[in-house]
C-alpha positions in Angstrom: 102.8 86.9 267.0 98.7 86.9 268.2 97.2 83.7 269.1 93.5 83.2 268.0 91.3 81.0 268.8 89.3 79.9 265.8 86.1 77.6 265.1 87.2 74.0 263.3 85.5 72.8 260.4 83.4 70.8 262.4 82.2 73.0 264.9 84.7 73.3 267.9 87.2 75.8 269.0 91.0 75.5 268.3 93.9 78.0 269.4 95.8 79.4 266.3 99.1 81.3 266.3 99.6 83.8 263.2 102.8 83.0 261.4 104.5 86.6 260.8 104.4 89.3 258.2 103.5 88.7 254.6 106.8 88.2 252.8 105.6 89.8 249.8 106.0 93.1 248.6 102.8 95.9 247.9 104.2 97.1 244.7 106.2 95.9 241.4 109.4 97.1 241.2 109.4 98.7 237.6 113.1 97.7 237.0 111.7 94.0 237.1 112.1 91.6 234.1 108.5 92.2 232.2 106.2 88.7 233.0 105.9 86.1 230.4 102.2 85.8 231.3 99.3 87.9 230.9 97.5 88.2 234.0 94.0 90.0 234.7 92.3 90.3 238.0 88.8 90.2 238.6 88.8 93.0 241.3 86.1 93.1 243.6 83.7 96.3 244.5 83.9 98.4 248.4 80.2 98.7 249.5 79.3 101.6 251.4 77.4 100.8 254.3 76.6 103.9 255.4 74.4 104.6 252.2 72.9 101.5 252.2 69.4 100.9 253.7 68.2 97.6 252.1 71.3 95.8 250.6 69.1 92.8 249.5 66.6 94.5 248.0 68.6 97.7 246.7 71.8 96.4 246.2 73.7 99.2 248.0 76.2 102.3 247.5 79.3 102.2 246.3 82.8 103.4 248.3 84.2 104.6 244.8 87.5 106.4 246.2 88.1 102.3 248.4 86.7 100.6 245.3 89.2 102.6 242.5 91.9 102.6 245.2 92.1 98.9 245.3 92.5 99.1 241.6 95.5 101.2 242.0 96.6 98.7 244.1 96.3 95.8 241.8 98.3 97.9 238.9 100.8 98.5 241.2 101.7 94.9 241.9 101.4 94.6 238.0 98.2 93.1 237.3 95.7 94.0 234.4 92.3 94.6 235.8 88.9 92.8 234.3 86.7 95.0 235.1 82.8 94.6 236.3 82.7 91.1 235.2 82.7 89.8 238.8 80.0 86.8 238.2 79.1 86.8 241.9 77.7 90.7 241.8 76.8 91.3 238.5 73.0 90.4 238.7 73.3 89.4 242.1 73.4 92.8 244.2 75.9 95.2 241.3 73.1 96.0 239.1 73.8 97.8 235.2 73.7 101.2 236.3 76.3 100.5 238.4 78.3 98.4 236.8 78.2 101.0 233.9 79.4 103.7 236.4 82.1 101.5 237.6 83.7 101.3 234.0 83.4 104.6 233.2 85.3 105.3 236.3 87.8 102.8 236.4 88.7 103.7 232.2 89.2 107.2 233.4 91.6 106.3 236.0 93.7 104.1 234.1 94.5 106.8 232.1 96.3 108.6 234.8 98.7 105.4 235.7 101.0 104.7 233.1 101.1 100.9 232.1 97.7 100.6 233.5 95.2 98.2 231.6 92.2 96.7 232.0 89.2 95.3 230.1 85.3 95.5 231.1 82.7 93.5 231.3 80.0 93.2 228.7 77.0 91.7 229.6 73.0 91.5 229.2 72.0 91.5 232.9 69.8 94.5 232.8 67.7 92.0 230.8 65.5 89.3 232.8 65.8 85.9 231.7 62.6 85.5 231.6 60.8 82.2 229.4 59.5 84.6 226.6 62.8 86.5 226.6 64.0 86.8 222.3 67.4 86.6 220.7 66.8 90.0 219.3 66.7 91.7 223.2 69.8 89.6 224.4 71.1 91.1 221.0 70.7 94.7 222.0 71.0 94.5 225.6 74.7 93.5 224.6 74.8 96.2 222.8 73.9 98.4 224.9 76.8 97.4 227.4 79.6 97.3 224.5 78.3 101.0 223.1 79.1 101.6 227.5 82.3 100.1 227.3 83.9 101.2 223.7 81.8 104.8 224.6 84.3 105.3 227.9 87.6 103.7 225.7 87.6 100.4 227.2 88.0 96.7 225.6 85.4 94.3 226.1 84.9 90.7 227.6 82.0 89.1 226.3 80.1 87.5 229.5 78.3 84.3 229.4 74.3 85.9 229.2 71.3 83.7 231.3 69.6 85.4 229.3 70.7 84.2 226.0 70.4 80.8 227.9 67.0 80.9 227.7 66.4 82.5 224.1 68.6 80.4 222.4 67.2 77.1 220.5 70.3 75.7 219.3 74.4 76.0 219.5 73.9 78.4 215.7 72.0 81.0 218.2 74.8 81.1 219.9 77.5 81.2 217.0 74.6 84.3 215.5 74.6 86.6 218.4 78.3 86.3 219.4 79.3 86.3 215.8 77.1 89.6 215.7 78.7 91.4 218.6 82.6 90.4 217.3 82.0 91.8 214.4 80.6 95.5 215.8 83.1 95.4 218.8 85.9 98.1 217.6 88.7 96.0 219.1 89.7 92.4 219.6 87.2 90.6 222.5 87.7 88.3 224.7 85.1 85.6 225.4 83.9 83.9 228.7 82.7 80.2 229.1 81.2 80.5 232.5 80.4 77.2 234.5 77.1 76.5 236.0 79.5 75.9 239.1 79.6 79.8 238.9 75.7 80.3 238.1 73.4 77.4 237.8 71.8 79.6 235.4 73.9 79.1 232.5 73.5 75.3 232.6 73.9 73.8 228.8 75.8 76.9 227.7 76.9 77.2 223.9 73.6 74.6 223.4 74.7 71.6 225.0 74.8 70.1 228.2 77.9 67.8 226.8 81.2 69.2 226.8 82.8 68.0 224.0 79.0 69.3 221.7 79.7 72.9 223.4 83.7 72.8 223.2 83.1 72.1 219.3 80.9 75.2 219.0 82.9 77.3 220.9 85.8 76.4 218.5 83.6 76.8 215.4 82.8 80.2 216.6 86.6 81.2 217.8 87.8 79.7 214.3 85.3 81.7 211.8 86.8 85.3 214.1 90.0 84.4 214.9 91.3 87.7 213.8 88.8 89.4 216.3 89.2 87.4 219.0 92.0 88.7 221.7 91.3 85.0 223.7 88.8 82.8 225.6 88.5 82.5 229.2 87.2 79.3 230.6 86.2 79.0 233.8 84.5 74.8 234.6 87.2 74.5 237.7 88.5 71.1 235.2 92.5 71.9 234.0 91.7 68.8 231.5 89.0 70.2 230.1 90.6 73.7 229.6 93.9 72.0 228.3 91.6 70.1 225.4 90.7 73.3 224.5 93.9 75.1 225.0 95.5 72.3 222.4 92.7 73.6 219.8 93.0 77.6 219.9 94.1 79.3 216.4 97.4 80.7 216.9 97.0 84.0 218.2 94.5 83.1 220.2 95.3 83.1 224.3 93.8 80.9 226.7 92.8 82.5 229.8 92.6 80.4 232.5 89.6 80.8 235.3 90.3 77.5 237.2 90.7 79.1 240.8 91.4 75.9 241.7 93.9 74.7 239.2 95.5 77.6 238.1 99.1 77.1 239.0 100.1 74.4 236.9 97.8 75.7 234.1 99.5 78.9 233.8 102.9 77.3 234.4 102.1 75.1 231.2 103.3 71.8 229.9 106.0 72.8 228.3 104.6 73.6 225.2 101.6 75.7 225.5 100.2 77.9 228.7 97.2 79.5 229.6 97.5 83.5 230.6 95.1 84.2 233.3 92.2 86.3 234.3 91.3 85.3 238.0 89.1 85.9 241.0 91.6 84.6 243.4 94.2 87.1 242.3 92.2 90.1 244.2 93.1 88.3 247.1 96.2 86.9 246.7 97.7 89.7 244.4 100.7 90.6 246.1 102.2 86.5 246.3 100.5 85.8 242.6 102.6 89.0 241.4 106.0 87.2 243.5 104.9 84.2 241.4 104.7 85.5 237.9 108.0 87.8 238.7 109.9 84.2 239.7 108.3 82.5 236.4 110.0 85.6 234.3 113.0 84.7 235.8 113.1 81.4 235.0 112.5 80.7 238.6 110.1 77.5 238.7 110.5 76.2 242.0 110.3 79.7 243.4 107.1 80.3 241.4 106.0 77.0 242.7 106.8 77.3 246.1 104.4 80.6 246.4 101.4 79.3 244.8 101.6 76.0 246.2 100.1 77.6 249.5 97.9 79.8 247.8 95.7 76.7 246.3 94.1 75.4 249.6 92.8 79.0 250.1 91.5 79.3 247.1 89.9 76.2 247.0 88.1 77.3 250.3 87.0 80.5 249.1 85.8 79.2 245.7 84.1 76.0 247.8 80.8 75.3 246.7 78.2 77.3 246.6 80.9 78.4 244.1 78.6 81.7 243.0 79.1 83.4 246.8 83.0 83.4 246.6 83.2 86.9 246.6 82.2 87.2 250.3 86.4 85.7 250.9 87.6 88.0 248.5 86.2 91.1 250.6 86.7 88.8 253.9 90.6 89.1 252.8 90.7 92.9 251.8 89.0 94.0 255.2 91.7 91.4 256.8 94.6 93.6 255.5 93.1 97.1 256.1 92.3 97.5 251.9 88.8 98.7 253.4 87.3 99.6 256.9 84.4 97.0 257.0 83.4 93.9 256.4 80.0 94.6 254.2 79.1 93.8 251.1 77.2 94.8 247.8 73.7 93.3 248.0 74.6 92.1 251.7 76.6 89.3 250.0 78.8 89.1 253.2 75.9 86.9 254.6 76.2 84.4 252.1 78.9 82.2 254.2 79.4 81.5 257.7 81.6 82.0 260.4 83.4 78.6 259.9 83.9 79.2 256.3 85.5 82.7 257.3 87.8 80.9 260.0 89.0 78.7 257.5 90.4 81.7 255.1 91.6 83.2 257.9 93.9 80.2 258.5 94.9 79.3 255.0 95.6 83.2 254.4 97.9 82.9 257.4 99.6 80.0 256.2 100.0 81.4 252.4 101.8 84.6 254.0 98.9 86.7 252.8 98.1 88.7 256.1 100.0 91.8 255.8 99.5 93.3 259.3 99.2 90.0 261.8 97.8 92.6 264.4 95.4 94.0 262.7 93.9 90.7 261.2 93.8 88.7 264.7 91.6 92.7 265.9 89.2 92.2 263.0 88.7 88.6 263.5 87.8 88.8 267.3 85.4 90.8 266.1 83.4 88.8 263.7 84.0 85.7 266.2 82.8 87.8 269.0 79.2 88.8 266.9 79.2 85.2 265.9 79.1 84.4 269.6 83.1 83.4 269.9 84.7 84.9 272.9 
């Protein structure tokens, strides 16, 4: 196997020896027990850097045939897709326009894979959250993006608005507008409480910077629509706080987990309730999480432990804080094992981290039997070390 050598956390050099093949397979077998979990990954997007001028400013083009053949990918190991909710592009380099595109396109190929599912971001970010900004424009700029999704035959997730941050005066603004959207959406939603870990912006979500004030709205809202509601995703990087409000969900109403740091034992459960999941960290880690949730349907604990276990410290490193630019590992990983033939990102979002941060993933991928081609990864990583300066 290669040997690398690789900047340390704190700023020297350190040889490191590549461990082997990934041990886990690129597809599902289809003859496989069906998972007793429901599992969505966030998928990221494939810039095209040939179209784009001015990332920062412009955002950039999209690789659609590398961005929609990732998704294939991801169905083929099994996993639902959420679709164009990614919290660190929307608004920060994917604008609406695309992000509408991106739906539309990704609906229409699902229809061509049998078993195929996915549900799609709804948001208000075409809508600055500007001081003066109303209830009545975060109440149509949602609309807008459900009458996008339901228009192409998708299901929506509900996204946590900045927007609505700054419109709404108290938690009943919030129960209003989300209460208004369940009842127009056509289908069962799924709501998102997004921490300000994710986007400072949405600091004092649901009207209160206290958790237990905001988890008591959110139930008051999930209660009144229970019927509506499909299941809440929480993502505060805090398995206690999630579990309080897994314990309080209606029956028939799934908890889906977005602790990318805590999400083994969360989705593993207590023994008598578990959270489903819908995850960043599964885009990267997709073809061990699928092993995972294949050796839970078996009633294989330990084996389902002993692949996530390793997956946890690199996911902990790509979701370090600033939490918002995670997505720059995600992409880090997919140029790693030859998903895409660049390291560049929508909105330039690769420059968001450095090259001690991307040494780090590269190790704990390693470790977690996540590099799929050893020889390829150790070429692509001389060559960000080398433009970092690291002969």
């Amino acid at each position: 196997m290669p040997v690398i050598t690789l900047p340390t956390p704190y700023g020297g050099l350190e040889p490191h020896q590549l461990s082997g093949l990934s041990p886990f397979p690129n597809t599902r077998a289809t003859a496989e027990r069906p998972w007793t979990r429901v599992a969505y990954a966030a998928a990221h997007v494939v810039a095209k850097p040939l179209d784009s001028d001015s990332p920062w400013t412009t955002g950039g083009a999209i690789d659609w045939d590398a961005t929609l053949a990732y998704r294939e990918h991801l169905w083929g190991l099994g996993f639902k897709i959420a679709e164009a909710m990614d919290t660190s592009q929307r608004g920060m380099g994917l604008d609406w326009p695309a992000a509408a595109e991106l739906i539309r396109r990704s609906v229409a190929l699902s229809r061509s894979h049998p078993g195929a599912d996915l549900a799609c971001g709804v948001g208000t970010d075409q809508l600055a959250a500007t001081p003066d900004v109303t209830l009545d424009q975060v109440i149509r700029a949602y609309e807008e993006q459900l009458a996008v999704v339901e228009g192409a035959g998708g299901r929506a997730i509900l996204m946590a608005s900045r927007a609505l941050v700054r419109a709404a005066r108290s938690a009943d603004d919030y129960l209003a507008v989300y209460g208004r959207l369940i009842g127009q959406a056509s289908g069962k939603v799924v709501l998102h409480w997004l921490g300000a870990m994710f986007d400072p912006a949405l600091a004092g979500y649901w009207g209160s910077d206290d958790f237990d004030t905001a988890l008591d709205t959110v139930l008051t809202l999930i209660r009144a629509h229970a019927g509506r509601i499909d299941g809440i995703k929480i993502s505060l990087l805090d398995q206690d706080k999630e579990i309080r409000l897994r314990d309080r969900l209606p029956d028939g109403v799934a908890m889906y987990t977005g602790d990318d740091f805590n999400y083994p034992v969360l989705i593993a459960g207590d023994g008598r309730r578990h959270s489903h999941a819908l995850l960043g960290i599964f885009d990267p880690i997709a073809p061990a999480a699928s092993a995972a949730l294949q050796a839970l349907a078996d009633g294989d604990a330990a084996r389902y432990a002993a692949i996530m276990e390793p997956t946890i410290p690199l996911s902990r490193a790509i979701f370090e804080a600033p939490t918002q630019f995670y997505k720059a590992g995600v992409v880090f990983m997919a140029w790693l094992n030859g998903h895409q033939d660049h390291f560049t990102m929508v909105g330039g979002m690769q420059s968001a981290r450095g090259i001690r941060h991307y040494a780090e993933v590269f190790r704990l991928a390693d470790r977690a039997g996540l590099l799929r081609d050893p020889d390829l990864a150790a070429r692509r990583m001389r060559t960000l070390l080398t433009l970092h300066g690291v002969e």
